[in-house]
C-alpha distance (Angstrom), angle and dihedral (degrees) to the residues before:
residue distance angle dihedral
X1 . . .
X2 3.57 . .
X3 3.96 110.7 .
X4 3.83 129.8 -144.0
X5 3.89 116.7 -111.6
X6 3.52 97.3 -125.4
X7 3.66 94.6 56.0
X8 4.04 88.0 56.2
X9 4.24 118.7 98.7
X10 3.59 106.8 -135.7
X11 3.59 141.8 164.0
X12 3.87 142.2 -179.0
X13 3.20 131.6 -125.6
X14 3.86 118.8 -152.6
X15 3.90 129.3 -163.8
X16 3.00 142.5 -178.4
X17 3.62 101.2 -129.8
X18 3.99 127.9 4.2
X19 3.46 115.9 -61.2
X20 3.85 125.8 -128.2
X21 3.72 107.3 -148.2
X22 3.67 118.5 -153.6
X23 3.53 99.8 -151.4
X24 3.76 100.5 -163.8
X25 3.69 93.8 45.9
X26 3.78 88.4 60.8
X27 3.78 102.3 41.9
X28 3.93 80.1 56.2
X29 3.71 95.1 56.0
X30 3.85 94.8 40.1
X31 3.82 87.3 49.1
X32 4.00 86.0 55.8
X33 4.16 92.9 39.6
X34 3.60 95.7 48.1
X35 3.94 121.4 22.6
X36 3.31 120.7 -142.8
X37 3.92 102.7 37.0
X38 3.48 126.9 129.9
X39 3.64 120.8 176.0
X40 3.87 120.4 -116.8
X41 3.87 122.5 -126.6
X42 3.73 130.9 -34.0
X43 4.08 119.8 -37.7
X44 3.79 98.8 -100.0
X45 3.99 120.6 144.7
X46 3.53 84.5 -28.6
X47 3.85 143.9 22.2
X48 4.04 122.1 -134.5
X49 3.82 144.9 -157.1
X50 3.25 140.8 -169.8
X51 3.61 119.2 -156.1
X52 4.18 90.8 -148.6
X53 3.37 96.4 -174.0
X54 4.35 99.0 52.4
X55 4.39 97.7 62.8
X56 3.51 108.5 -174.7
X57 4.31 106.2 -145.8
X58 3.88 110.8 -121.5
X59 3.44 127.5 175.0
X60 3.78 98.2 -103.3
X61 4.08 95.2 42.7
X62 3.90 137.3 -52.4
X63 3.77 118.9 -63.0
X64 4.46 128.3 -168.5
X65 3.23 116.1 -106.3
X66 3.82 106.8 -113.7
X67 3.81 138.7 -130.0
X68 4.05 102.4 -155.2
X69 4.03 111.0 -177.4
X70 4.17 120.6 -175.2
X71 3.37 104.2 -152.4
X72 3.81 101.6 -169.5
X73 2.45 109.4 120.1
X74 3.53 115.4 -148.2
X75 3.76 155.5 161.9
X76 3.34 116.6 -119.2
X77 4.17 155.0 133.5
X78 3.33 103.0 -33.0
X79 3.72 99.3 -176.4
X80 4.02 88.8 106.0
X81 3.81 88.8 80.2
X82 3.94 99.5 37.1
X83 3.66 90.5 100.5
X84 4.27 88.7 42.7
X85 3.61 85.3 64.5
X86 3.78 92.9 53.7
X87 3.80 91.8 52.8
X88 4.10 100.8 36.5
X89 3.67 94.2 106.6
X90 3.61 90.4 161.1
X91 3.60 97.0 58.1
X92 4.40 112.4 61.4
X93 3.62 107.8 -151.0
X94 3.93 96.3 17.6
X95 3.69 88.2 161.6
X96 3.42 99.0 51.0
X97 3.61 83.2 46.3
X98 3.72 96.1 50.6
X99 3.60 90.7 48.3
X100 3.70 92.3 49.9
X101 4.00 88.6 59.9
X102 3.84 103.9 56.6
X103 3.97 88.1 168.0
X104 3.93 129.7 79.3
X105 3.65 131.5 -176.5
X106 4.06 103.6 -168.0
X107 4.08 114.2 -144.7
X108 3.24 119.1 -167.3
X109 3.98 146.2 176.9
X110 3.78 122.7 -118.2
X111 3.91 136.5 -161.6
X112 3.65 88.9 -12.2
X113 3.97 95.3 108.3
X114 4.17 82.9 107.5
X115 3.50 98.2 52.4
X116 4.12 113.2 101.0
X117 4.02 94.9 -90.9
X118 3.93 93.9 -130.8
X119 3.71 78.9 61.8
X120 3.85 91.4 38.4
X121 3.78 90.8 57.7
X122 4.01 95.9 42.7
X123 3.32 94.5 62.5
X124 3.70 102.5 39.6
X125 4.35 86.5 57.0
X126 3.88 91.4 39.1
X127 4.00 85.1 55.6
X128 3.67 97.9 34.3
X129 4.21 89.0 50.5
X130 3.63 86.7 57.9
X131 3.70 95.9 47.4
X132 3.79 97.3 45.3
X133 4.32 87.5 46.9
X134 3.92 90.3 49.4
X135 4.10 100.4 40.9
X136 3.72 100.7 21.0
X137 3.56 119.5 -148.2
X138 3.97 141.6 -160.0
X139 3.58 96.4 -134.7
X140 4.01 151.5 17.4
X141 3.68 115.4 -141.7
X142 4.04 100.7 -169.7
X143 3.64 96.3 -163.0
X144 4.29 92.5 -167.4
X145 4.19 93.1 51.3
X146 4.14 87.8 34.2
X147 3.79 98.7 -135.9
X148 3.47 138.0 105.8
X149 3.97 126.3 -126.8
X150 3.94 133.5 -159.5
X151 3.76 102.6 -111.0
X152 3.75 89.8 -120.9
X153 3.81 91.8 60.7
X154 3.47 101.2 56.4
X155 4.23 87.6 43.7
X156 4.22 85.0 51.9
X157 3.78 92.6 52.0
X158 3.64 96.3 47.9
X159 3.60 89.1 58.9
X160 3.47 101.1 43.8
X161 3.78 99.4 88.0
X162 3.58 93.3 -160.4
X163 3.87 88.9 60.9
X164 3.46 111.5 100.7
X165 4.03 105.3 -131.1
X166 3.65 94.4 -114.6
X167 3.29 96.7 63.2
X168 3.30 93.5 59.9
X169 3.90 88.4 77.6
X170 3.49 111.5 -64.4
X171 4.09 85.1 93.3
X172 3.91 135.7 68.9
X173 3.05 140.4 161.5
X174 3.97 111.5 -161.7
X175 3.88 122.2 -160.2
X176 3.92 122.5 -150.2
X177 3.83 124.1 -164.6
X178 4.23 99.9 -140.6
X179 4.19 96.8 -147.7
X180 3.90 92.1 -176.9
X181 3.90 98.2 47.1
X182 3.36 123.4 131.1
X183 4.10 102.1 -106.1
X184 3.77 118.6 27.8
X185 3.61 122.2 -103.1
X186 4.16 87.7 42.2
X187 4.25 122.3 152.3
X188 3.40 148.8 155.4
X189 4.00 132.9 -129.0
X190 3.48 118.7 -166.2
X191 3.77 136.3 164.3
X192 3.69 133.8 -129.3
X193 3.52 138.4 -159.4
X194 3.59 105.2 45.5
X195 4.21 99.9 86.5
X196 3.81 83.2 74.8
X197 3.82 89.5 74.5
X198 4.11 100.9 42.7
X199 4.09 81.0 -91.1
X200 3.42 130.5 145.4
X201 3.93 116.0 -117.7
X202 3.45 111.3 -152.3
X203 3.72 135.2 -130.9
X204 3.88 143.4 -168.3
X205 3.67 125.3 -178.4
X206 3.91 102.3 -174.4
X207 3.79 139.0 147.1
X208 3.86 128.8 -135.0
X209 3.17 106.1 19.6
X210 3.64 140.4 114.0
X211 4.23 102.5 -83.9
X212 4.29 85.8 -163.9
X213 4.01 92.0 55.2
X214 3.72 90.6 47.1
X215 3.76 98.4 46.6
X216 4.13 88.0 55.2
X217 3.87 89.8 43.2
X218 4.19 87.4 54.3
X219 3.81 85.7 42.3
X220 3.54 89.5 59.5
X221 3.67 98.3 31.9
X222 3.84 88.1 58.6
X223 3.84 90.8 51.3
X224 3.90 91.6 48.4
X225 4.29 87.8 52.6
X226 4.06 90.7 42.4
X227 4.52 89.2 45.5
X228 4.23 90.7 38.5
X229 4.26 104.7 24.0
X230 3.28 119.9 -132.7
X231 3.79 98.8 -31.7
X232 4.13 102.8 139.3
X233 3.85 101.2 88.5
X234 3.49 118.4 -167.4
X235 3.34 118.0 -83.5
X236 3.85 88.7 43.4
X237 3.82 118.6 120.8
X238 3.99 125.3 -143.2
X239 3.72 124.4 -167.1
X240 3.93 114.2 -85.9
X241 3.89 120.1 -139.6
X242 3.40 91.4 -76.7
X243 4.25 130.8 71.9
X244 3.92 102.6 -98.1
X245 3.61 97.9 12.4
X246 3.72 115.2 131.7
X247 3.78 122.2 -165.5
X248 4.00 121.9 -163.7
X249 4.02 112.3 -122.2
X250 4.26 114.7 -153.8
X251 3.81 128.8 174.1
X252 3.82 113.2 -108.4
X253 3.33 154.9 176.8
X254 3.91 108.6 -104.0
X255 4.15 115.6 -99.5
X256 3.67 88.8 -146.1
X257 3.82 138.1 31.1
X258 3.37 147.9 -35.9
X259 3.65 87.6 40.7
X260 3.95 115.6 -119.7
X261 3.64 132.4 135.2
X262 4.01 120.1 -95.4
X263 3.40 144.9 -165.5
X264 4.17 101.2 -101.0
X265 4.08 119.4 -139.4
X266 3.76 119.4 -155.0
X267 3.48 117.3 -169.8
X268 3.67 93.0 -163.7
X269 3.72 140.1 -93.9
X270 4.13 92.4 -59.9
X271 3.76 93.3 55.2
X272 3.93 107.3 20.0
X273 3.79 115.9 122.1
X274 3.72 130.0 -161.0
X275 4.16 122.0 -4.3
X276 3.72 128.5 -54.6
X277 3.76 125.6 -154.6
C-alpha cells in the first residue's frame, strides 16, 4: 500500500536552533487536539499516529489515517523552498526568515489520501496546531501551497473563527511577471495547494488588469472549489472583476509547475494573455 509522494500533506518546520521534543508532552496535546489518536511504537527516527477513529477503506481491510512526524532535526538543502520564499507574500523578509531557521522537522500525513479531504485537512491543522503550540517554531514551510508563514500567523488564523482554514496556509495564490510574453505588462496568477485533495488549482494568465483584485478573486475562487468540489466544468462562465462581466472557465494543463490540471480563467479578448486550448 505504498503511496505516491505527491499525494502526501506535509509541512516543515523551521527553527532557529535544534529542537528538543518532549515526546510525552506532545502525545498529550495531540490526544486533546485530535480524539482518538494513539501513538504507534517507540519514538525512534520517527514518531507515529494513528488517527483510530478516521479508517481509510482499502481493498484488503480498513487502515487509520496516520500522523508521521521526523523529528531530526536537521540542516540540509534548502533549495526545496527557494521558490516558497518568492511566493510567501504573507511573510516580509521570508528569506531572512528562512535563513534565520537553519533546522526543519518535516510532518507529514499518511494513508489518509481516502479520507473525505475536508476531513483530510481538519485533522492535519488540528494536529499541526498542537505541534507548533508544544515545540514552537519560526516558520511554516507548506510544501502543497509553496510558501512559508511566520508561526504566529498561522496560530492567529486558526483562532480567528471567521478565517476560513485555508487561509491559514494551506492556500496561495502565487503571481508571476511573464517578461517574454507577447504584449507588455503580461502575467500569470495561479493557486496552489488544492491538487493535494483531487482539486482543481486555478490559473489566469491576463494582461491589464489589476494583479491585487485578481489574487482575492483566486483566493476566493479556490475556497468556492475546496466548499463545492470541482463543480465549474469547462465551458462554465464566472463573473469577472467587473458587474456583468463573464469570464469562460476550461480544464487545463498547468502553465507553471508541479504539473496538474486547473480550472482556466479568461478574462476575455481585451485582457487575455497567451493561447488557450
Amino acid at each position: 500500500m505504498r503511496e505516491d509522494v505527491e499525494s502526501i500533506y506535509a509541512v516543515e518546520l523551521l527553527f532557529e536552533s535544534a529542537p528538543e521534543i518532549p515526546v510525552d508532552a506532545l502525545t498529550a496535546a495531540l490526544k486533546k487536539a485530535c480524539p482518538g489518536i494513539d501513538r504507534m511504537g517507540e519514538p525512534s527516527e520517527m514518531l507515529a499516529f494513528a488517527h483510530t477513529s478516521h479508517l481509510v477503506q482499502y481493498k484488503d481491510g480498513a487502515l487509520p489515517a496516520q500522523l508521521v512526524i521526523f523529528p531530526g532535526p536537521r540542516k540540509g538543502d534548502r533549495s526545496s523552498i527557494d521558490d516558497a520564499m518568492q511566493q510567501s507574500w504573507n511573510l516580509p523578509g521570508a528569506k531572512e526568515v528562512v535563513a534565520s531557521a537553519p533546522y526543519a522537522v518535516l510532518v507529514t500525513d499518511m494513508m489518509a489520501q481516502g479520507l473525505p479531504y475536508k476531513e483530510r485537512l481538519s485533522l492535519f491543522l488540528d494536529a499541526l496546531e498542537a505541534i507548533v503550540t508544544t515545540v514552537p517554531c519560526r516558520a511554516i514551510h507548506w510544501r502543497q501551497s509553496q510558501q512559508v508563514t511566520a508561526t504566529s500567523t498561522f496560530l492567529e488564523a486558526r483562532r480567528d473563527p471567521d478565517q476560513h482554514p485555508l487561509l491559514a496556509g494551506p492556500l496561495n495564490v502565487r503571481f508571476y511577471n511573464i517578461s517574454n510574453g507577447a504584449v507588455p505588462g503580461e502575467s500569470l496568477v495561479d493557486t496552489a495547494g488544492l491538487s493535494v485533495f483531487g482539486l482543481p488549482d486555478i490559473q489566469c494568465h491576463f494582461h491589464g488588469l489589476d494583479p491585487n483584485r485578481l489574487v482575492m478573486m483566486l483566493y476566493n475562487l479556490g475556497i468556492y472549489v475546496f466548499e463545492n468540489g470541482d463543480v465549474i466544468e469547462s465551458g462554465h462562465t464566472i463573473e469577472g472583476l467587473e458587474p456583468g462581466e463573464k469570464w469562460r472557465c476550461q480544464h487545463e494543463d498547468a502553465l507553471v509547475p508541479p504539473e496538474r490540471v486547473v480550472l482556466d480563467v479568461n478574462p476575455g479578448p481585451a485582457f487575455a494573455a497567451g493561447g488557450r486550448s
